[in-house]
BABA-60040 format. One record per residue: residue in one letter; z negated, x, y of N, C-alpha, C in turn. Coordinates in pm, whole numbers, padded with zeros to 5 digits, always signed. Layout:
% residues N
AZXYZXYZXY...
***
This chain:
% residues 139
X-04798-01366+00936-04655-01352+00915-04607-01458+00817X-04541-01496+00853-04422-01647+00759-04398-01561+00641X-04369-01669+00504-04327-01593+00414-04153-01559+00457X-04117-01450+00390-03938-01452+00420-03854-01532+00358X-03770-01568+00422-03705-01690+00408-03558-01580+00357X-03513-01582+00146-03419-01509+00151-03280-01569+00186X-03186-01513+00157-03053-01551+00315-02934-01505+00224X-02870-01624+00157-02768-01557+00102-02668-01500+00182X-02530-01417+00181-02410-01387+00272-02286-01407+00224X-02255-01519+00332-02124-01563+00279-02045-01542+00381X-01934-01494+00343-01778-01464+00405-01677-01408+00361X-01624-01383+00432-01453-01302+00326-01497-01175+00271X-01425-01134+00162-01421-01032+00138-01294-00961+00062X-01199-01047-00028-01120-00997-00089-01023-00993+00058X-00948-00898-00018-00809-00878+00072-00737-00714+00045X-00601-00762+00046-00511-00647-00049-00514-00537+00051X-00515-00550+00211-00564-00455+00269-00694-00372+00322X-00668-00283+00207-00821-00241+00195-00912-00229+00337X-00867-00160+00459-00895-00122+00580-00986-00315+00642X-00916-00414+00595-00934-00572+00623-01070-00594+00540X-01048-00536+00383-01166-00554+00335-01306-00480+00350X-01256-00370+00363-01381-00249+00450-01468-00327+00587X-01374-00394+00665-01389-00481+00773-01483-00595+00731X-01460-00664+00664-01545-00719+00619-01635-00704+00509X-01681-00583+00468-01805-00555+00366-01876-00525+00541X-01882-00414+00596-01920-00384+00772-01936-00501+00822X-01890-00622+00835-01946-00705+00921-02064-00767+00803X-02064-00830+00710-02130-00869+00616-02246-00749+00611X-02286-00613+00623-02362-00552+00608-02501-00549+00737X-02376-00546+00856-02443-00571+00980-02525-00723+00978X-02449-00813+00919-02572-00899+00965-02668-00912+00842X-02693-00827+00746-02752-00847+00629-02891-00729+00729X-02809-00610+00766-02942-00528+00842-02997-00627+00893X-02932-00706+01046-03037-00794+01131-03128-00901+01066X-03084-00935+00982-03108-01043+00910-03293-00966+00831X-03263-00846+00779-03379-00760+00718-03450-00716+00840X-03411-00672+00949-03473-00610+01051-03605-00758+01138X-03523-00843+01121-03601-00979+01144-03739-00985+01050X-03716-00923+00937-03811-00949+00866-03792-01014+00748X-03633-01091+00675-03625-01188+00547-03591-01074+00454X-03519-01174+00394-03453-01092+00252-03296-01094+00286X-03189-01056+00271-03073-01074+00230-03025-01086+00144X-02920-01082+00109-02847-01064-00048-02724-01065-00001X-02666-00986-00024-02487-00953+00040-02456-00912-00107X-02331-01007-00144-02239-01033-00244-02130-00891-00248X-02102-00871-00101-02006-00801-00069-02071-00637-00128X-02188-00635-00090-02214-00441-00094-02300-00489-00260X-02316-00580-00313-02388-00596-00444-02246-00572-00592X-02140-00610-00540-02089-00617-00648-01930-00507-00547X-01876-00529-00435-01781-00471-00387-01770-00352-00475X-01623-00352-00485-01517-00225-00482-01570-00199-00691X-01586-00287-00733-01590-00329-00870-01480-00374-00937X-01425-00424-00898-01272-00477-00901-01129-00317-00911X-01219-00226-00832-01183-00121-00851-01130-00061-00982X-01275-00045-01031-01340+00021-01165-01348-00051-01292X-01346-00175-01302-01331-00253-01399-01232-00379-01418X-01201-00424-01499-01117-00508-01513-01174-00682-01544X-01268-00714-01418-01332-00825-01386-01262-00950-01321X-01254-01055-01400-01153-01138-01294-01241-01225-01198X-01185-01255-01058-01226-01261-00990-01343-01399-00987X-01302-01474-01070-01376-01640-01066-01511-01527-01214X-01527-01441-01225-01657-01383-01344-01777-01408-01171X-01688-01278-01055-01793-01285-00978-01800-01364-00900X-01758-01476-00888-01783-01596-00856-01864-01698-00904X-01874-01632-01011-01999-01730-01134-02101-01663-01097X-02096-01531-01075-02218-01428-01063-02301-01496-00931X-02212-01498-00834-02262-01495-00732-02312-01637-00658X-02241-01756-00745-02285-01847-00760-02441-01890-00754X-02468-01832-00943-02539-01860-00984-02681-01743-00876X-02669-01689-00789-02757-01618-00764-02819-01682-00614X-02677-01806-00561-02717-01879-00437-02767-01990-00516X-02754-01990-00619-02824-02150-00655-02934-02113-00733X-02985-02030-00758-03092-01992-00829-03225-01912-00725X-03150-01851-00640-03209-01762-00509-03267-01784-00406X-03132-01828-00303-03113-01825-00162-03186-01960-00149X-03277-01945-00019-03301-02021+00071-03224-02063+00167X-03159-01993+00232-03076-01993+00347-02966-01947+00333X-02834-01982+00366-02723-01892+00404-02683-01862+00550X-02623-01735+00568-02542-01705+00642-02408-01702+00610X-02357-01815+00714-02174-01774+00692-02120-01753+00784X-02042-01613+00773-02017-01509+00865-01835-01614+00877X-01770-01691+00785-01638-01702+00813-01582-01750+00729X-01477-01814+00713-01421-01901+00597-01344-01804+00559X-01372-01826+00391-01256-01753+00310-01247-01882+00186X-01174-01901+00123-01185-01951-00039-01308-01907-00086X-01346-01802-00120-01492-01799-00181-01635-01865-00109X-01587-01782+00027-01690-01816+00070-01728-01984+00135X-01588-02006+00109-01568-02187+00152-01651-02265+00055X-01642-02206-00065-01699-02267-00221-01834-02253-00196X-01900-02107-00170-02053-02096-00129-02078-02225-00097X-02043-02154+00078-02110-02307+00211-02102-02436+00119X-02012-02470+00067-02015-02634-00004-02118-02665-00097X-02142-02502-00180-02236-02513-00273-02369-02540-00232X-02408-02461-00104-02528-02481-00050-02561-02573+00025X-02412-02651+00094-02521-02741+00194-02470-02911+00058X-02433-02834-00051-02466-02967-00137-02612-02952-00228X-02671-02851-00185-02840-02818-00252-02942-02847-00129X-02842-02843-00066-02941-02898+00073-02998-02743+00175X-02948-02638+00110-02958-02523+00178-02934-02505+00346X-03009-02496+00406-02918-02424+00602-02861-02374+00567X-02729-02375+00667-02656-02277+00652-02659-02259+00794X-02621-02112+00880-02621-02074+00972-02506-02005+01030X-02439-01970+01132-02328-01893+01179-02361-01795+01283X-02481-01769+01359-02513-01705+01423-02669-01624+01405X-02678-01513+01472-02844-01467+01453-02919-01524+01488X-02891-01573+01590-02983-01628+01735-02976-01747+01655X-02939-01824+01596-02993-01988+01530-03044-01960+01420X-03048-01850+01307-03086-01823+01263-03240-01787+01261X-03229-01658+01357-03401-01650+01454-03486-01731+01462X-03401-01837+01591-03445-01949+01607-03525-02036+01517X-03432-02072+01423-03487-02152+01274-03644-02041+01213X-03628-01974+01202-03710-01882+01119-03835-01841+01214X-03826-01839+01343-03963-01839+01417-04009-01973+01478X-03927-02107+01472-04014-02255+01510-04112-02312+01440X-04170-02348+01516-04262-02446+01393-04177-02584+01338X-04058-02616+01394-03963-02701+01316-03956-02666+01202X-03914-02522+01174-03888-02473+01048-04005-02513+00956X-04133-02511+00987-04225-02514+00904-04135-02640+00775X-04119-02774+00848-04068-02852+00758-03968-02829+00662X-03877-02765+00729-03769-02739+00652-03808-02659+00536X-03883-02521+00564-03955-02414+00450-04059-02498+00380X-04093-02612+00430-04136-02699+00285-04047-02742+00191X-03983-02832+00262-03845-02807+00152-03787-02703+00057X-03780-02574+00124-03758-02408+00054-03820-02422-00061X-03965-02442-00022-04042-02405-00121-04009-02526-00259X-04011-02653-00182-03994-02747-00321-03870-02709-00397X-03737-02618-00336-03646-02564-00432-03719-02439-00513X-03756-02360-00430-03905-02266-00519-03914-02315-00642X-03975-02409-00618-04047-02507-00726-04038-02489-00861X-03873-02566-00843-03763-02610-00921-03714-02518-01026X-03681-02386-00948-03597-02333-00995-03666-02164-01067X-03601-02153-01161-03709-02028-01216-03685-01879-01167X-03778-01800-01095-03791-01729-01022-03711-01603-01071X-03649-01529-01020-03589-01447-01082-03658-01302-01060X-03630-01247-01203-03720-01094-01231-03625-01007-01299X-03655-00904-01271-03556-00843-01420-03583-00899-01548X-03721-00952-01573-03697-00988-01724-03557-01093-01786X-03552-01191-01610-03485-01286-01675-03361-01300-01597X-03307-01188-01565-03191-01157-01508-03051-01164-01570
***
C-alpha cells in the first residue's frame, strides 16, 4: 500500500445564506469521505473550524492564517471543489509550493494509483523533508 498522500479542501464556504453555506460544508464533506474512503488523509477547513464564526468573535483573515498555515505546513495535495476568494488564495498558495491541485475524484484516483505519481510523491516527500511535521506537541 502507497503511503497516503494528505489532501487539503479547498472551496467556498462563507456565505450570509446559511442554507448556501450548509451546501457547501456537504459538498466539501462528501469529497473529504471519498477522498478517505480511497485510502488518504483529508483535511476539510470547512467541518474543522465551520460555524465558529457563530460562537466567537474571530475575524475572518485569523482563519485564513489558520488554514493557511496548515496547507503550507501539511497538505500534499489539494482538492478544489470551486472558486471562492478564500479558496482562490489556497489554489495560488499551493500551486505556488508546487502542490497538485485537483478538481475531480477520478484525476485525483488516477494520480494516486499511477506509477507517474511515484515521481511526483518524490517530490511530496522532499516537501516532507522541509517542513516540520506536525504533532500536538507543536501545534
Amino acid at each position: 500500500m502507497k503511503t497516503p498522500i494528505r489532501v487539503y479542501i479547498a472551496g467556498p464556504y462563507t456565505s450570509s445564506d446559511l442554507e448556501k453555506r450548509e451546501e457547501n460544508v456537504k459538498r466539501a464533506m462528501e469529497i473529504g469521505t471519498k477522498i478517505m474512503q480511497l485510502g488518504h488523509h483529508p483535511y476539510c477547513p470547512h467541518t474543522h473550524t465551520g460555524t465558529w464564526e457563530d460562537f466567537a468573535d474571530i475575524a475572518y483573515e485569523e482563519f485564513m492564517q489558520l488554514h493557511m498555515t496548515i496547507l503550507e505546513k501539511w497538505a500534499e495535495a489539494m482538492f478544489f471543489i470551486g472558486s471562492s476568494p478564500g479558496a482562490d488564495r489556497e489554489k495560488a498558495m499551493a500551486e505556488k509550493m508546487g502542490i497538485p491541485v485537483f478538481t475531480t475524484i477520478e484525476e485525483f484516483k488516477e494520480f494516486a494509483a499511477s506509477a507517474e505519481s511515484n515521481a511526483a510523491l518524490i517530490g511530496l516527500n522532499q516537501i516532507r523533508a522541509v517542513r516540520r511535521p506536525l504533532t500536538a506537541k507543536n501545534l
